[in-house]
C-alpha positions, 0 to 999 in steps of 0.5 A: 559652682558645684554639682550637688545631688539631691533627693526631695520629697513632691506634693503628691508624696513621691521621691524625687532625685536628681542633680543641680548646680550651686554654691552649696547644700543650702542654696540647692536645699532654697532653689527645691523649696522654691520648687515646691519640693521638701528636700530629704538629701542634698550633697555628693551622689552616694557611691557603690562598692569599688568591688562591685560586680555589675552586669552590662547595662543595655540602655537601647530602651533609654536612647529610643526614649531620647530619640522620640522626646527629641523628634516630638519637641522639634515638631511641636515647636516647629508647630508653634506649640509653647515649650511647657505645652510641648513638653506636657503633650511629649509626657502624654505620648511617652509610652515609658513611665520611667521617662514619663516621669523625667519629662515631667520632672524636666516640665516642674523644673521649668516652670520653677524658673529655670531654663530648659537646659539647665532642666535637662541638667537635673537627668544627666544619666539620659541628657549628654552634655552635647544635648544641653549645651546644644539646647542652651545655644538654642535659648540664647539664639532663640532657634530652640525648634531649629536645635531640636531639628538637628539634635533629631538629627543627629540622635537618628544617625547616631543610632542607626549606626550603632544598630548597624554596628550590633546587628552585623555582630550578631551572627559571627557571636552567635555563631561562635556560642553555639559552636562552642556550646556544641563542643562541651557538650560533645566532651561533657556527656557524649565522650563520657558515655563512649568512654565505657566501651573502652573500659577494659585496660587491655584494650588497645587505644589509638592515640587521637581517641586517648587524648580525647578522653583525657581532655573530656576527662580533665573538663567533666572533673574540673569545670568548677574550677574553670568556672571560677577561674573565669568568673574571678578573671571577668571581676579582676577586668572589669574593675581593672579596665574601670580604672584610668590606666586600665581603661586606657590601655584597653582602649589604645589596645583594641584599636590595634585589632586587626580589621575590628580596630580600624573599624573602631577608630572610623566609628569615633572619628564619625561621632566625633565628626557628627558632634562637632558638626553639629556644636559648631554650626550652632556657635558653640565655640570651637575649644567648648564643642571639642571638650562636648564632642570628646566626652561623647566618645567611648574610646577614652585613648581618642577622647584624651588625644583631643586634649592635646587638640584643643590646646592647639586650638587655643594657641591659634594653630586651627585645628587640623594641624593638631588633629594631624599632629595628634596622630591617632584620627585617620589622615583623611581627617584632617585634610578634610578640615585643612579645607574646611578652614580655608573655605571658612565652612568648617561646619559642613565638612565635619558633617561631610567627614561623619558622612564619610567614616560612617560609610567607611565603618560599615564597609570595615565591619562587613569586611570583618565579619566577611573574614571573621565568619568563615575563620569561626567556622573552620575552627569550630569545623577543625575541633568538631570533625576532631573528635568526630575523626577520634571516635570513629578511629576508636569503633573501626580499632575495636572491629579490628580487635573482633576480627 
């Protein structure tokens, strides 16, 4: 089996896209006519340029969507609304045309026989893996409103720590932009028109105000080429940390910050926590839940840590002797699961363990922006009140020249 993407053309005339699972081309090319669809393209989902600069995509809008798509189903199901009229009421209340069109395109998909997991498939980009295999849980369990109860859950908590996280972040970024905004613009236009008083070679000028000039002076005359220097060094990351052995040693890198790392690491350990809490109390066996839970996770260092975990799954160790053995998760981590095991409840400690490293995360972000901000502003206060202390000793050297 295979994934193959395709593009179909519908009824009412609009191109549809998306992926399914198959054998091969043709038997996707049959399973969309069946659906009522024309198939224009079926194969390998076609690939951009390697050398292709992208801006960072902000899919905050798309997660929301996620978020409301989930509450709504879990209500309506909770009410005893049939699942096609759920997902038909869930389109109508969609304030997004873009993920309108999704649920309805998860809605055709449906009733052309699939299942619902296998519906939310064809839109990878907006349904993790976690997501569908907790939702085929639910269709084999036959509690689809108790999963979407959970996924609800478990989109809330997720979110509201990731809005933490950007929102304690802000300020010290800001902070730092305008600073540094606030020192060009000192060397690139005030320097340079107080530099005409001194016009005169004759002129006697003290060492702090020289130095200053000639750093205003390389900047004005060679910005460009900074600015290519680090236009080309932002490409060159970005296409290098794209790769595996580039993402990995930015990944294990940035866990070695001071203060940032450690919030890093209790911020996975509590996605991972939440993941696994809820895979695992809904049956979803332990090695399959380990493999979702990591591909959930943005740290590919931690995410490949727990290859060696699952393995030690399989070979019947349990799994806090090789989250411990693993040596990247915090020691905490896996005491929590040493009694989670013996207690036979390993489902409400991964649930108390995200409860607590998504406490844990939020004191380590306030101590590091605690420590962060006053450090941005003495430095920022340091190369401002440089240049401030430059030009007046340059003003009281020429009222001593008068004199």
């Amino acid at each position: 089996m295979a994934t193959f993407f395709f593009r179909a053309v519908a009824s009412d005339g609009k191109v549809r896209s998306g992926s399914l699972t198959g054998d091969n081309e043709k038997l996707i090319a049959r399973e969309l006519r069946k659906q009522g669809l024309t198939p224009i393209y079926v194969g390998v989902a076609p690939k951009g340029s390697s050398f292709e600069f992208k801006l960072p995509a902000f899919r905050k809008s798309k997660r929301r969507d996620v978020l409301f798509f989930t509450q709504e189903l879990s209500t309506l199901l909770n009410a005893g609304v049939p699942l096609d009229r759920a997902l038909s009421i869930t389109a109508e209340l969609t304030e997004r045309s873009n993920f309108r069109f999704i649920v309805l395109d998860v809605l055709r998909v449906l009733k052309g026989g699939r299942s619902l997991a296998d519906s939310l498939g064809t839109h990878p980009d907006c349904f993790s893996d976690l997501y569908i295999n907790m939702v085929r849980a639910g269709e084999a369990s036959g509690a689809l409103a108790a999963i979407f109860e959970r996924l609800a859950e478990f989109e809330r908590s997720r979110d509201d720590l990731r809005n933490f996280i950007v929102a304690s972040m802000i300020y010290p970024a800001l902070l730092a932009t305008v600073g540094l905004a606030s020192i060009i613009i000192l060397l690139t236009f005030v320097v340079p028109r107080f530099a005409t008083i001194f016009s005169d070679p004759r002129m006697k000028i003290p060492v702090p105000t020289q130095i200053m000039l000639e750093v205003s002076h390389v900047v004005t005359t060679y910005w460009w080429m900074a600015a290519s220097v680090l236009v080309a060094g932002l490409i060159f990351w970005q296409t290098y940390t794209r790769t595996t052995a580039g993402r990995l040693w930015w990944d294990g890198a940035r866990l070695k910050i001071p203060l940032l790392g450690d919030a890093l690491l209790k911020a996975e350990t509590a996605r991972f926590a939440r993941a696994m809490s809820t895979l695992v109390a809904n049956t979803v066996p332990l090695v399959q839940s380990i493999g979702i839970a990591a591909a959930t996770l943005d740290n590919k260092t931690i995410a490949g840590a727990l290859v060696g975990v699952a393995q030690g799954v399989k070979r019947g160790e349990g799994i806090a002797g090789p989250m411990r053995k693993a040596g990247v998760f915090p020691p905490l981590a896996a005491h929590l699961l040493t009694v989670g095991e013996e207690t036979g409840r390993l489902d409400n400690m991964f649930a108390r363990m995200a409860d607590i490293y998504e406490a844990d995360t939020r004191s380590s972000i306030k101590r590091f922006t605690s420590v962060f901000e006053p450090i941005v502003i003495l430095v920022m206060g340091i190369l401002v009140g440089s240049l401030i202390l430059s030009m007046l000793l340059a003003i009281t050297s020429i009222n001593d020249v008068a004199v």
